[in-house]
DRENDREN-622167 format. One record per residue (C-alpha): residue number from 1; x, y, z. Coordinates in steps of 0.05 Angstrom, whole numbers. Example, Ala and Ser with C-alpha at 12.3 -4.5 7.8 and 13.67 -1.06 7.14 Angstrom:
2
+-------+--------+--------+--------+
! torfi !     xx !     yy !     zz !
+-------+--------+--------+--------+
!     1 !    246 !    -90 !    156 !
!     2 !    273 !    -21 !    143 !
+-------+--------+--------+--------+
This chain:
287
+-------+--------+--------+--------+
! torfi !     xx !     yy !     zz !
+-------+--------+--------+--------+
!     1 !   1491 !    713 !   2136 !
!     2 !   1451 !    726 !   2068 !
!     3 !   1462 !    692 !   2009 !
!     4 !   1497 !    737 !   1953 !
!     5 !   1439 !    754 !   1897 !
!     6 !   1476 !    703 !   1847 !
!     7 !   1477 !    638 !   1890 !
!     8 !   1401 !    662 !   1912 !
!     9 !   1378 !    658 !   1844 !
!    10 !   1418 !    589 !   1836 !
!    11 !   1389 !    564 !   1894 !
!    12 !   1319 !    573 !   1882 !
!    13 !   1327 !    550 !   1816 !
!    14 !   1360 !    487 !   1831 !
!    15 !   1293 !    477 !   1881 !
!    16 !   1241 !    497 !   1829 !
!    17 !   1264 !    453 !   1786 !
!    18 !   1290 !    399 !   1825 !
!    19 !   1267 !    334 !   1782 !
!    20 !   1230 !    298 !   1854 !
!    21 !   1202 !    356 !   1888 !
!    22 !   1224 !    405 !   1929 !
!    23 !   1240 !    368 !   1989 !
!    24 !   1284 !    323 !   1956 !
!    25 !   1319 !    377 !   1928 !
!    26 !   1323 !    416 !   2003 !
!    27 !   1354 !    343 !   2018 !
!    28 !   1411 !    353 !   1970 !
!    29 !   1428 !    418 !   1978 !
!    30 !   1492 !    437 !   2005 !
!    31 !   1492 !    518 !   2005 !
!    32 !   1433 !    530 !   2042 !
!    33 !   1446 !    587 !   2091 !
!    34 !   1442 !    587 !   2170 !
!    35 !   1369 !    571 !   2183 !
!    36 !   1359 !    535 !   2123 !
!    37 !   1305 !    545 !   2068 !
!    38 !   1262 !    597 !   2126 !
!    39 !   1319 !    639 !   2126 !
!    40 !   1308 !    664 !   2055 !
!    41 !   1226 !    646 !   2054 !
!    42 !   1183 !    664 !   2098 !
!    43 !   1137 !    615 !   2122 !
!    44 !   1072 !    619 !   2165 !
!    45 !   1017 !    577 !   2196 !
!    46 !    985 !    576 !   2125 !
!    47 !   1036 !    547 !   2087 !
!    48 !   1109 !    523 !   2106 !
!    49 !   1173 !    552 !   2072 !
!    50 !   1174 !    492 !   2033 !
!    51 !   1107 !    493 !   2013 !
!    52 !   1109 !    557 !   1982 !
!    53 !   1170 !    542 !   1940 !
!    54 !   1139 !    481 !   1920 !
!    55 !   1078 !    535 !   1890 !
!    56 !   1129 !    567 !   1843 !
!    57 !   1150 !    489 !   1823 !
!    58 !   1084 !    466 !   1806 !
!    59 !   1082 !    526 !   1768 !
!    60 !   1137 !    525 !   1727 !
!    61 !   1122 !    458 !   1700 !
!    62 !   1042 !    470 !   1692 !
!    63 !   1063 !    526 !   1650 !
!    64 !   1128 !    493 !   1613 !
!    65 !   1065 !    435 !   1595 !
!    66 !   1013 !    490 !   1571 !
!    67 !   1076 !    514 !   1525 !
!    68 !   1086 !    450 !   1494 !
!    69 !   1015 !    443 !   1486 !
!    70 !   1007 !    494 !   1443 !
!    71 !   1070 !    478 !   1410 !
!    72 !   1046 !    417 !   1397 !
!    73 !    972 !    413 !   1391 !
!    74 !    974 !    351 !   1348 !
!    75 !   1016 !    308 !   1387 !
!    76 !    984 !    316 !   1448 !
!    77 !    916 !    305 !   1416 !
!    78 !    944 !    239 !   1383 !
!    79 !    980 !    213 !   1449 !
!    80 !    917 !    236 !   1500 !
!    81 !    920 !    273 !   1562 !
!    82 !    955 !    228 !   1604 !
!    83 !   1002 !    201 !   1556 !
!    84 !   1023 !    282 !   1540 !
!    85 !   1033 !    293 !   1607 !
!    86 !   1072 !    241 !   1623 !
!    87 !   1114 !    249 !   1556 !
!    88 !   1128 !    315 !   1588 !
!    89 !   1152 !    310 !   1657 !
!    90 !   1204 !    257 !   1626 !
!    91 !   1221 !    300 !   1572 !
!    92 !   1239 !    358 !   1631 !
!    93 !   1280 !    320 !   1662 !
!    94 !   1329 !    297 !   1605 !
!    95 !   1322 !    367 !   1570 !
!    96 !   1315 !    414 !   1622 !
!    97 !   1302 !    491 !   1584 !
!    98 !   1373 !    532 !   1574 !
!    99 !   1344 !    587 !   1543 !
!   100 !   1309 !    648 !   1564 !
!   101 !   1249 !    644 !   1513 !
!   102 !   1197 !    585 !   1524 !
!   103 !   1208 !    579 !   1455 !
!   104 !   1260 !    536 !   1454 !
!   105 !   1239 !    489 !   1508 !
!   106 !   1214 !    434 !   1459 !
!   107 !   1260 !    435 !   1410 !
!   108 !   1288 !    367 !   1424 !
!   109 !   1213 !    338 !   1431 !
!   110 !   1227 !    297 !   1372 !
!   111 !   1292 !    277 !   1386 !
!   112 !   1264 !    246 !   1454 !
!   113 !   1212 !    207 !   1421 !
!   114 !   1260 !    177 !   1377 !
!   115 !   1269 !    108 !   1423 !
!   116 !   1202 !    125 !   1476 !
!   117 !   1160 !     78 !   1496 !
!   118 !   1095 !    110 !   1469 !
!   119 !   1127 !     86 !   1405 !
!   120 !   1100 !     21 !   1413 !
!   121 !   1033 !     43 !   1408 !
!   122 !   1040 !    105 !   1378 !
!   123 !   1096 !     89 !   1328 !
!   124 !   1089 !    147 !   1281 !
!   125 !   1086 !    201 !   1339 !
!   126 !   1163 !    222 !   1331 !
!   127 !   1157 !    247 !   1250 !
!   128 !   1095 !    279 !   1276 !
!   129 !   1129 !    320 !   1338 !
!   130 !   1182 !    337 !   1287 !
!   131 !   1136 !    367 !   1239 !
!   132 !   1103 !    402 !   1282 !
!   133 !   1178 !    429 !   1310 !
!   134 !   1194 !    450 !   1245 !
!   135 !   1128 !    500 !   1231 !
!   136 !   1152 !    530 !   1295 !
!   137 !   1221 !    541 !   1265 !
!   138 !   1201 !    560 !   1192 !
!   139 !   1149 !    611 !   1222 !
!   140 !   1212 !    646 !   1268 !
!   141 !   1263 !    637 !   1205 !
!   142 !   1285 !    705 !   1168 !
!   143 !   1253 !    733 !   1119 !
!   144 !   1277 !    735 !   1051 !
!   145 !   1256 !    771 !    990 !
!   146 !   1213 !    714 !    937 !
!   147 !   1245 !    702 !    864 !
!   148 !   1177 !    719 !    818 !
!   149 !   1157 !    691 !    759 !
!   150 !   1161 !    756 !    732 !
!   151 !   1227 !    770 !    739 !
!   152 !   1239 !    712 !    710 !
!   153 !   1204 !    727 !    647 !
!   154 !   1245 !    790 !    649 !
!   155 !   1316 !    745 !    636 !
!   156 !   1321 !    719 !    568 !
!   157 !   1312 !    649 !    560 !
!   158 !   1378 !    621 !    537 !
!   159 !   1406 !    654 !    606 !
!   160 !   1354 !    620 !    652 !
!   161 !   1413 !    563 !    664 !
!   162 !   1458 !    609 !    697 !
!   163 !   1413 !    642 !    748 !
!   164 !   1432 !    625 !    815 !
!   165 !   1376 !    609 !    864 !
!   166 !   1370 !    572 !    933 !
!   167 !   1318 !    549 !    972 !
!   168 !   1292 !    610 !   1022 !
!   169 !   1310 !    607 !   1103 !
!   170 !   1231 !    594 !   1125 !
!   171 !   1234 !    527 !   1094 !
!   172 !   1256 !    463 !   1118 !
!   173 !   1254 !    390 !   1077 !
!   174 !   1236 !    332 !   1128 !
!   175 !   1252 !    256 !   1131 !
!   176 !   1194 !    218 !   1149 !
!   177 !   1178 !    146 !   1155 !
!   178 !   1094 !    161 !   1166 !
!   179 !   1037 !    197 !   1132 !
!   180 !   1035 !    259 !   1189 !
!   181 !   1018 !    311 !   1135 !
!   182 !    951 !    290 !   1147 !
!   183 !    942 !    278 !   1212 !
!   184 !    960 !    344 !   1222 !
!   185 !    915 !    383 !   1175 !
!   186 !    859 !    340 !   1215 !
!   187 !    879 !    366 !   1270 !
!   188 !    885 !    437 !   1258 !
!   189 !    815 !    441 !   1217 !
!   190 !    788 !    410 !   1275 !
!   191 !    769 !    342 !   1243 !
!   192 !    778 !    260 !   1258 !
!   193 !    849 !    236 !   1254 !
!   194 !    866 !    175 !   1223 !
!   195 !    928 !    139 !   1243 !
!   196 !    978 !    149 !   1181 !
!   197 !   1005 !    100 !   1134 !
!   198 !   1074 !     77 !   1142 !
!   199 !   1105 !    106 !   1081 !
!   200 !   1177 !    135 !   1087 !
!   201 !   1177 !    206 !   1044 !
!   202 !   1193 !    276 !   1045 !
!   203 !   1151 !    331 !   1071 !
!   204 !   1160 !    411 !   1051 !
!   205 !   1157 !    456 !   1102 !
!   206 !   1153 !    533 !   1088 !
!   207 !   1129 !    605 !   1103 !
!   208 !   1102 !    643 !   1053 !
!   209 !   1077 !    716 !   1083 !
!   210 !   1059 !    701 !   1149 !
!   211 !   1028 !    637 !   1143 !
!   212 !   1070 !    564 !   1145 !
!   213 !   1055 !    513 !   1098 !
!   214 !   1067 !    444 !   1089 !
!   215 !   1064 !    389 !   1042 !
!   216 !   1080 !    320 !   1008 !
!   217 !   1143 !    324 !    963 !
!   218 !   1149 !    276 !    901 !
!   219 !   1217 !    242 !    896 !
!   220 !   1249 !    279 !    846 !
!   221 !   1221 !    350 !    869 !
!   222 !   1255 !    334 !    939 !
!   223 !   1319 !    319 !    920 !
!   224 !   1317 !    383 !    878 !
!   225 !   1301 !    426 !    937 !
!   226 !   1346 !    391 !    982 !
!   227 !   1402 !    416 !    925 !
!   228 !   1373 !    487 !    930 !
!   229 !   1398 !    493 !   1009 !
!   230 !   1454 !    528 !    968 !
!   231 !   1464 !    572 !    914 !
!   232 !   1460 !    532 !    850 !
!   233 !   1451 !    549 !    776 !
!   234 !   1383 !    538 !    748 !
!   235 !   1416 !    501 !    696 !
!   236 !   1434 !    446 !    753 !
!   237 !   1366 !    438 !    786 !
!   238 !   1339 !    429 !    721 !
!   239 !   1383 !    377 !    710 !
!   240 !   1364 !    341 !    772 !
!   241 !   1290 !    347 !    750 !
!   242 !   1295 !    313 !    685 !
!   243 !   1317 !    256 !    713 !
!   244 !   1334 !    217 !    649 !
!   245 !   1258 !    235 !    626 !
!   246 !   1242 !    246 !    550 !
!   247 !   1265 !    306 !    530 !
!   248 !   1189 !    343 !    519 !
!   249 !   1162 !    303 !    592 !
!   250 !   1229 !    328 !    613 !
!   251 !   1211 !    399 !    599 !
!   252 !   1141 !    389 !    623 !
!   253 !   1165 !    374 !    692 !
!   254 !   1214 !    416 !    698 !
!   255 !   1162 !    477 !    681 !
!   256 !   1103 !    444 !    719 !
!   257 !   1153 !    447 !    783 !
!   258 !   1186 !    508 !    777 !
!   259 !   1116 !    547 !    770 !
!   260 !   1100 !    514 !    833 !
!   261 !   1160 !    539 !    874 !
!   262 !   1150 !    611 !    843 !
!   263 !   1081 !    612 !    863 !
!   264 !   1101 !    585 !    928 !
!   265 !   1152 !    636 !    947 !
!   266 !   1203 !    591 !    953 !
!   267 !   1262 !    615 !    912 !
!   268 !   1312 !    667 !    922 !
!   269 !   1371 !    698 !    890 !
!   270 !   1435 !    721 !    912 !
!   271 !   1424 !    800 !    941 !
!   272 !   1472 !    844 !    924 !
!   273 !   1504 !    879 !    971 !
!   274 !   1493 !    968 !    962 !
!   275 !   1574 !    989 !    943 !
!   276 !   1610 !   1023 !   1002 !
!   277 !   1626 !   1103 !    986 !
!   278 !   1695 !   1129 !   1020 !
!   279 !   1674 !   1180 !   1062 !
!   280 !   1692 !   1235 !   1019 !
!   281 !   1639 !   1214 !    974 !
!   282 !   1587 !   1197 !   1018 !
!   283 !   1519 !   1210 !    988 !
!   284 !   1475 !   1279 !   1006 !
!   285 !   1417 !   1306 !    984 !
!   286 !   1422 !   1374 !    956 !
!   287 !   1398 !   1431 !   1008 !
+-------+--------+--------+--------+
């Protein structure tokens, strides 16, 4: 009797991506038809019904490890062929995909790293993994319209306090306890690596247009943009930003920083929302 479409699909799945192989998954299985595994692939003197299934398994992880690859071009550099590879078939196995869209499938890369024994040698390869993780995110993040200087310069001064601003959705602040900025521009411009400093920090990561950017934050600019997550007054990230400073250094700062974020894109205000019309007053162009 044939398998209904659903438990088919389930079935093969269960084989393709069995974590030992295909025949030790066949040796677990307990809803395999009359006939077993022939019954629903054809086999020949070329290559068994097993054999062929075991095609489409070596293919879904070859491909799942090109994905990641690219994902992560810097990591896998860093660790070495073998090392990536093996980082990979372990991480498949605790994190199998859920999602439809490759894109998701090393999302917890980072997170897996976090206690692996590459660390040992390779102990800064986790805050790299999760920077590269978080281009990937700030590149797919919503776009948002940029606050501009000039509209800044169009608000008189003594209001600049209460303007609410946050931080836009393509950016992301990161913890880190290495260097990795660097090791990854080396990597993408094609050049030597060096293995990082151990020096716990902050990195910004953001989108401006279509391109993602990163960098080193200073202390005080961090926790400033870690405030801007929300809507805040101006008036309060200011605040944060003179830190106790001199009132003119103060002000220096506080300009010198703001200009930067401006420039960057970074900043955006509250949108508001068009006003509803009842239907009796809906809107129409004259004939």
């Amino acid at each position: 009797m044939a398998l209904p479409l659903k438990e088919l699909q389930n079935l093969l799945y269960r084989l393709i991506t069995a974590p030992s192989g295909v025949a030790e998954g066949l040796a677990a299985e307990r809803a395999l038809p009359e006939g077993g595994l022939a019954a629903i692939v054809r086999g020949d003197e070329r290559l068994s019904s097993e054999e062929r299934v075991d095609i489409y398994a070596n293919m879904y992880f070859y491909r799942l490890l090109e994905v990641l690859r690219e994902d992560y071009p810097a990591t896998a550099r860093v660790l070495g062929d073998v090392n990536f590879h093996n980082l990979i078939t372990g991480y498949l196995l605790e994190y199998r995909p859920t999602e439809p869209s490759v894109m998701w499938a090393g999302r917890h890369l980072a997170d897996f790293l976090r206690d692996h024994p590459l660390r040992a040698e390779f102990p800064f390869a986790r805050d790299l993994a999760m920077l590269e993780r978080a281009t990937i995110d700030v590149f797919c993040a919503a776009d948002e319209m940029p606050l501009v200087l000039s509209r800044m310069h169009a608000i008189a001064p003594e209001r600049w306090a209460r303007v609410r601003m946050r931080r836009i959705a393509a950016s992301a602040i990161l913890a880190v306890e290495w260097k990795v900025t660097a090791v990854l521009r080396a990597v993408e411009e094609n050049r030597q690596w060096d293995r990082p400093a151990g020096e716990p920090g902050r990195v910004l990561v953001w989108r401006r247009n279509s391109r993602v950017l990163y960098r080193d934050l200073e202390p005080g600019e961090a926790d400033a943009l870690a405030m801007l997550q929300r809507t805040v007054p101006f008036g309060k990230v200011c605040e944060l930003l003179a830190g106790g400073l001199p009132e003119q250094e103060a002000a220096s700062r506080i300009s010198r920083i703001t200009a930067q974020w401006l420039s960057d894109g970074l900043l955006t205000t509250p949108q508001r929302k068009a006003p509803s019309h009842p239907a009796s007053e809906t809107p129409h162009r004259n004939g």
